[in-house]
C-alpha positions in Angstrom: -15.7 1.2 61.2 -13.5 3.4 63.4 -16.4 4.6 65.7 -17.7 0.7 66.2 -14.5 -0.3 67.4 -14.4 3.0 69.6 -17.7 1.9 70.8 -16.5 -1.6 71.5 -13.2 -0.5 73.3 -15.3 1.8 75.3 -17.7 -1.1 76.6 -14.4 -2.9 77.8 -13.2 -0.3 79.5 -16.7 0.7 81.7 -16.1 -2.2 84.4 -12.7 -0.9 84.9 -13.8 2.8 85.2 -16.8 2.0 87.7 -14.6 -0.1 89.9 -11.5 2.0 89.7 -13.6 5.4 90.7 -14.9 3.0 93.6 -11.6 2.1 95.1 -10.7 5.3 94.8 -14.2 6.5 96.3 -12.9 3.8 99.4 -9.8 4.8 99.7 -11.2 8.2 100.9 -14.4 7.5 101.9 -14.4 4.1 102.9 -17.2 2.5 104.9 -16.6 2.5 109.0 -19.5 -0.1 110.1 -18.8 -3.6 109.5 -22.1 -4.3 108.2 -21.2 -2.5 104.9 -17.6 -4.1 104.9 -18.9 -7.1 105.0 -21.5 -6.7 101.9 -18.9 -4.6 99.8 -16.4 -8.1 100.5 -19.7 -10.6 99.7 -20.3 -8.2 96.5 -16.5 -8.3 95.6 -16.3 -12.4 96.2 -20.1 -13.1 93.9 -18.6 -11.0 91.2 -14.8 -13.6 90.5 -17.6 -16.2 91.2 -20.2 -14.8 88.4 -17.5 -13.5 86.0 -15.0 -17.0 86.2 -18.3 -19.1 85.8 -19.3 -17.2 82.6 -16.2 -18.0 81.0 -17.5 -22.1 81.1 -20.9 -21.3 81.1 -20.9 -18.3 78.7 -18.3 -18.2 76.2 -17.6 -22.3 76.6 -20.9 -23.3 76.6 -21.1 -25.9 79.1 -23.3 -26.1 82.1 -21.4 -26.6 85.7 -22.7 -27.2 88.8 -19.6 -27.8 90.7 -18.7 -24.0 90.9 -19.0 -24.2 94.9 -16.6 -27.1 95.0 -13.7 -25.3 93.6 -14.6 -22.5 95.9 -14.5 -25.2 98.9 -10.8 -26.2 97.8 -9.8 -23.1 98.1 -11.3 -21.8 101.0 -10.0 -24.7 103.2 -6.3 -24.5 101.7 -5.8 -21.3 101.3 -7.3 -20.7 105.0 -5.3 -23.7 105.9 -2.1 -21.7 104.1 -2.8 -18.2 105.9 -3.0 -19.9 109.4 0.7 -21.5 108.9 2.1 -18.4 107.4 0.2 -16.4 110.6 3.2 -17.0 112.6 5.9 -15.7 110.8 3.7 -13.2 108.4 1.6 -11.8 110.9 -2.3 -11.8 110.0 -2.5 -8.7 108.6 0.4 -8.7 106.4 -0.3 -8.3 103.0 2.0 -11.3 102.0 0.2 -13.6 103.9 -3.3 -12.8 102.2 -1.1 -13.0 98.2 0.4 -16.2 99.3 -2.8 -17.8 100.4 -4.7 -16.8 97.6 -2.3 -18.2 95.4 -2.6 -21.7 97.3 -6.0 -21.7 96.9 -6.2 -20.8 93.5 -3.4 -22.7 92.5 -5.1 -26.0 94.6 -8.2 -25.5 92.9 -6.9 -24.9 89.2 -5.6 -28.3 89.6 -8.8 -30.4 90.8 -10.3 -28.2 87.4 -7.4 -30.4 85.8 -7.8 -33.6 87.0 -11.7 -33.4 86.8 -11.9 -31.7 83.4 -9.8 -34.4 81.8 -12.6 -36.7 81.7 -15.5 -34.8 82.6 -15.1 -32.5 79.6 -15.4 -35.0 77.3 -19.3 -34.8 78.1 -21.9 -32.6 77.5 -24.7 -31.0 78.7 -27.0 -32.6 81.9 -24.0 -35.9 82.3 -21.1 -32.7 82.9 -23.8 -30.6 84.9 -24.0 -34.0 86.7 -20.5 -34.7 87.4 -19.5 -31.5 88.5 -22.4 -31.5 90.8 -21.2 -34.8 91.9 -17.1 -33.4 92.8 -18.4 -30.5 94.6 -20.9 -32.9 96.8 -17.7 -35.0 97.2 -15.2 -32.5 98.0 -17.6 -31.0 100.4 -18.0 -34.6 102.0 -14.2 -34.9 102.6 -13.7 -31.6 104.5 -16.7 -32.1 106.1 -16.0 -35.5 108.0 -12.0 -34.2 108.3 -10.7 -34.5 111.4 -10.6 -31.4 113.8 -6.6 -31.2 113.8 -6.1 -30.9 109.9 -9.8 -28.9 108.7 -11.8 -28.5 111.7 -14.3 -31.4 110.5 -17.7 -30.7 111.7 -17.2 -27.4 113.5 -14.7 -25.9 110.5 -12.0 -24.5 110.3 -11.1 -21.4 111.7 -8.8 -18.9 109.7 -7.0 -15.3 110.8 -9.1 -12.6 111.3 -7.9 -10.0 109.0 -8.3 -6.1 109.1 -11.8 -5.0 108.2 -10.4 -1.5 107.0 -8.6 -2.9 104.0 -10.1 -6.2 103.4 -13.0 -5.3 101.0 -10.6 -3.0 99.1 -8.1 -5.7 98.3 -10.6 -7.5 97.0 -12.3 -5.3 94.5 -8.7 -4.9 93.3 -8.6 -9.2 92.6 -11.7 -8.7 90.9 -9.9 -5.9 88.6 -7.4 -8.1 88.4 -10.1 -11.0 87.7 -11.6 -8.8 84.8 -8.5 -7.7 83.3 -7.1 -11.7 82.7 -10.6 -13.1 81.7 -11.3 -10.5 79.0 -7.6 -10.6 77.7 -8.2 -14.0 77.7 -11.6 -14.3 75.8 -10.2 -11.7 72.9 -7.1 -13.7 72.4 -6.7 -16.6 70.4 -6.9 -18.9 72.8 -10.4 -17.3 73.6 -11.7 -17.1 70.0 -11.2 -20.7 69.8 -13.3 -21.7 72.9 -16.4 -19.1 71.2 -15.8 -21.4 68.1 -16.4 -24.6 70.2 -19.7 -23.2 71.8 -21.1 -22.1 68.4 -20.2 -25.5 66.2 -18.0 -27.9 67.9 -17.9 -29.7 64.7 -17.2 -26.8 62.7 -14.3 -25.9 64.9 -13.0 -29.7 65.0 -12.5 -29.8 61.2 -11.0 -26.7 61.7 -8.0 -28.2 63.5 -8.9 -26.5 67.0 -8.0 -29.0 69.6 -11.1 -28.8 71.4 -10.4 -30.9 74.8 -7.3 -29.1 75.0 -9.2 -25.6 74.8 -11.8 -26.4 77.1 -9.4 -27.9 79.4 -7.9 -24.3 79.6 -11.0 -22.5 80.2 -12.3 -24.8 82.8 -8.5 -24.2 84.8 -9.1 -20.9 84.8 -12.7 -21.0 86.0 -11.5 -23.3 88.9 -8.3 -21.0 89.7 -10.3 -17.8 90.1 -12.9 -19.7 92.1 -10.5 -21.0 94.8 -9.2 -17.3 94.8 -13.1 -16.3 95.6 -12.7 -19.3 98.3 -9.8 -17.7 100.0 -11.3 -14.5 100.3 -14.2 -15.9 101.6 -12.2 -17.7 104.3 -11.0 -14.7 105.4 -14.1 -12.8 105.4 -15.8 -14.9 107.8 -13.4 -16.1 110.0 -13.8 -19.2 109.6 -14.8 -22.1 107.2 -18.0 -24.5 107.1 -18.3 -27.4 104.6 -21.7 -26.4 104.6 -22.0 -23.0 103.0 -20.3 -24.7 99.7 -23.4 -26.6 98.9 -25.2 -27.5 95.2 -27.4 -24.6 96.0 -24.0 -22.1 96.2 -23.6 -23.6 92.4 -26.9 -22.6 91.7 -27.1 -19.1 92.9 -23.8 -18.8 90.4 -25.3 -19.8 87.9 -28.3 -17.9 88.5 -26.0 -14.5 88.4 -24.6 -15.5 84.8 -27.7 -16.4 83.5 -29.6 -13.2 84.6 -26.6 -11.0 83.9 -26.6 -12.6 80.0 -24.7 -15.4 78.5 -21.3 -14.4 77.6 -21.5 -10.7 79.1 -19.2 -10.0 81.5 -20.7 -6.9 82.4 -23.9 -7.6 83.0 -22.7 -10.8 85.1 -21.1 -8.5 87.6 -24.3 -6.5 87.6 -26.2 -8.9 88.2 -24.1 -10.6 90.6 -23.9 -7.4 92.7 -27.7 -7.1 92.8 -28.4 -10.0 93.9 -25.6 -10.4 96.6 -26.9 -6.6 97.7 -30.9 -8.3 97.8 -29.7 -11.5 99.8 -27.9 -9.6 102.0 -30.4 -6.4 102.7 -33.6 -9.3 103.1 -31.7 -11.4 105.6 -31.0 -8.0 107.7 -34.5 -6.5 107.4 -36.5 -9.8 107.5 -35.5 -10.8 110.7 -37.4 -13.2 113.9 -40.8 -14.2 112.1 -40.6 -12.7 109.0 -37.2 -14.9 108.2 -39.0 -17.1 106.2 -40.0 -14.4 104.0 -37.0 -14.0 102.8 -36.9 -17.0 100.4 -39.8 -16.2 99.2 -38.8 -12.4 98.2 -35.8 -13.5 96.9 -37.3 -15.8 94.1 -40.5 -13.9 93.5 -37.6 -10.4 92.4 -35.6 -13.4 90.7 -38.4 -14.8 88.5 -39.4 -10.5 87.6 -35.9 -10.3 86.6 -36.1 -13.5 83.9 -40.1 -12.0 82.9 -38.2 -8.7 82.1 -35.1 -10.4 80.3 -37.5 -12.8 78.0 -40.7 -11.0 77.5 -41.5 -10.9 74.1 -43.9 -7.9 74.8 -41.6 -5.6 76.8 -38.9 -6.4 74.0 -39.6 -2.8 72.1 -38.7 -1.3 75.6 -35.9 -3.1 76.4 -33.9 -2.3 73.7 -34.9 1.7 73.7 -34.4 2.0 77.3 -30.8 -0.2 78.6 -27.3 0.6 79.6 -26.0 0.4 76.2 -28.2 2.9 74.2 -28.1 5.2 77.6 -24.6 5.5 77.7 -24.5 5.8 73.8 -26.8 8.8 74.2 -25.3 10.3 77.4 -21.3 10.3 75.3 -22.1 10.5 71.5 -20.4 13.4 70.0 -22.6 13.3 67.0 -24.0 16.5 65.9 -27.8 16.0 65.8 -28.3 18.9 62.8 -26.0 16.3 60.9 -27.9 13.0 61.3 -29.4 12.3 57.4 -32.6 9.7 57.2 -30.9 6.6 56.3 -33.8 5.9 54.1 -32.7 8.4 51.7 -28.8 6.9 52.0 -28.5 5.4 48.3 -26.1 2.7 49.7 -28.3 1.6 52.6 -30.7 -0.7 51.1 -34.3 -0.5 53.2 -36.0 -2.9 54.6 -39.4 -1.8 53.2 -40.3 -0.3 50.3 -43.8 1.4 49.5 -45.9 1.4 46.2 -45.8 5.0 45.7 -41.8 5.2 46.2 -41.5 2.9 43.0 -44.5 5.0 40.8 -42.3 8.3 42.4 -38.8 7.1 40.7 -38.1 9.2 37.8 -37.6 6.9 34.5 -35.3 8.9 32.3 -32.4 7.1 30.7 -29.8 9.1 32.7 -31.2 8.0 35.6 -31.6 4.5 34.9 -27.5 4.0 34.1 -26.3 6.5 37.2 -24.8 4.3 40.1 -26.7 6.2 42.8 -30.8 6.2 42.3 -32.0 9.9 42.5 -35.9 10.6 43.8 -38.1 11.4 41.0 -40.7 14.4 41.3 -38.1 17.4 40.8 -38.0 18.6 37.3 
């Protein structure tokens, strides 16, 4: 029992460890060309996106589409919020880029409220449908703003800040990100929104308040999206309504759902993959060979679901993954010590052959001892 909770401690700890030694690998060593600044900050922004949308998608179990919309909110004002506090911050300054984050979080945690108070009290396609609907909506507004308050049409642009330290502020939020949603998910609050996506009935007669719970989730969902916004906004200078489309939503969703319902590990693994495949095709697949790049993307997408689902290649996924790897590579069991279970008395097998039963010695003092002894040595 000790070395299963060991082994479970361990596996929260691994995204902390990887990301920790890559600050610290950045910090040093960072990247120079702004090429591989800019991917590190896209890989940094798809994993809050991937990780906060698991949390409704994963542990909730509800499907939303409107991902991008809370993004949009934030983007536009938290941008909006760093280009006021530009003047008497400075661009650069770290306060600035805290404050505005917290506007567009804080912005976008409350349209999660006021949308999830009714939406949530759907399911399935008609809240996939409604939260497709707010971010088409929300996307709409900015979009036909006037050029004095968003930038309308052309967007709106936001401080250019430093390249150098950017992308290593934000694979700090998304420690930060990590370390709130898995406190979150093993705390009570947590176990209780698990217990609404296994039987919401069961956890209704249980006295869990269920709108309340989901309400709670969604909020935070939303808040860590408009933080994603914000760094986005300040990643690419400026903001278009059109980059937070349905297909955005999708490409979220796409990360979670390849990276594993209600994993939070493999959803930033995934979500770096695939930010690191977009962003390599639509480098190398330039002029003619642009529209390739669709094309590549979904044909590597639809390998990736073959290898998750095939029931043939099942054997080999579960010999050969992260888990069992790393469970090899850091087991400190001795090998000379490992006993066939099959010959455990308390572990009961699974299958049990005819000459096993005809090899079972019958004696009387054998039939009353708590532990069955092999027959054969007399």
């Amino acid at each position: 029992m000790i070395e299963q909770i060991k082994k479970i401690r361990w596996s929260h700890y691994i995204a902390y460890i990887v990301i920790g030694l890559l600050l610290l690998f950045f910090a040093f060593f960072g990247p120079t060309d702004r090429s591989t600044q800019f991917m590190l900050e896209k890989i940094a922004i798809s994993i809050i996106l991937a990780v906060s949308l698991s949390l409704v998608v994963g542990f909730l179990g509800e499907l939303s589409l409107g991902h991008a919309g809370f993004m949009c909110v934030g983007a536009y004002l938290g941008g909006k919020a760093s280009v006021i506090l530009q003047s008497s911050l400075g661009k650069d300054s770290v306060w600035n880029l805290i404050l505005s984050l917290l506007v567009g979080g804080l912005v976008a945690a409350i349209c999660g409220v006021i949308i999830g108070i009714p939406a949530l009290r759907l399911r399935g396609d008609y809240l996939a449908i409604v939260t497709l609907a707010f971010g088409e909506i929300v996307r709409s507004i900015f979009l036909n703003s006037s050029d004095s308050s968003f930038g309308g049409t052309l967007g709106l642009p936001t401080p250019r800040y430093d390249r150098n330290s950017l992308y290593i502020y934000a694979f700090v939020i998304v420690l930060i990100t990590l370390f709130i949603v898995q406190n979150f998910i093993r705390s009570k609050h947590g176990r209780a929104v698990t217990a609404i996506r296994d039987n919401e009935i069961a956890a209704r007669s249980t006295g869990i308040n269920i709108t309340k719970y989901k309400l709670i989730a969604f909020t935070v969902s939303a808040f860590f999206a408009g933080i994603a916004g914000v760094l986005h906004s300040f990643s690419n200078y400026t903001v278009q309504s059109a980059t937070f489309g349905y297909n955005y939503s999708i490409e979220i969703l796409v990360m979670v759902v390849l990276g594993g319902m209600g994993n939070i590990n493999g959803a930033i693994i995934s979500a770096a993959l695939i930010t690191y495949l977009d962003t390599k095709l639509s480098t190398v697949l330039t002029g003619d060979r642009a529209i390739l790049q669709n094309l590549i993307y979904a044909l590597v997408l639809i390998l990736i679901v073959i290898y998750n689902n095939a029931p043939a290649l099942k054997s080999f996924r579960e010999r050969y993954n992260f888990k069992v790897l790393f469970n090899k590579m850091f087991s400190k069991k001795d090998p000379s010590h490992r006993a066939d279970d099959a010959a455990k008395w308390d572990v009961v097998p699974t299958k049990i052959e005819m000459n096993e039963i005809l090899s079972v010695d019958m004696k009387p003092q054998n039939l009353g001892s708590d532990k069955p002894q092999k027959g054969g040595d007399k």
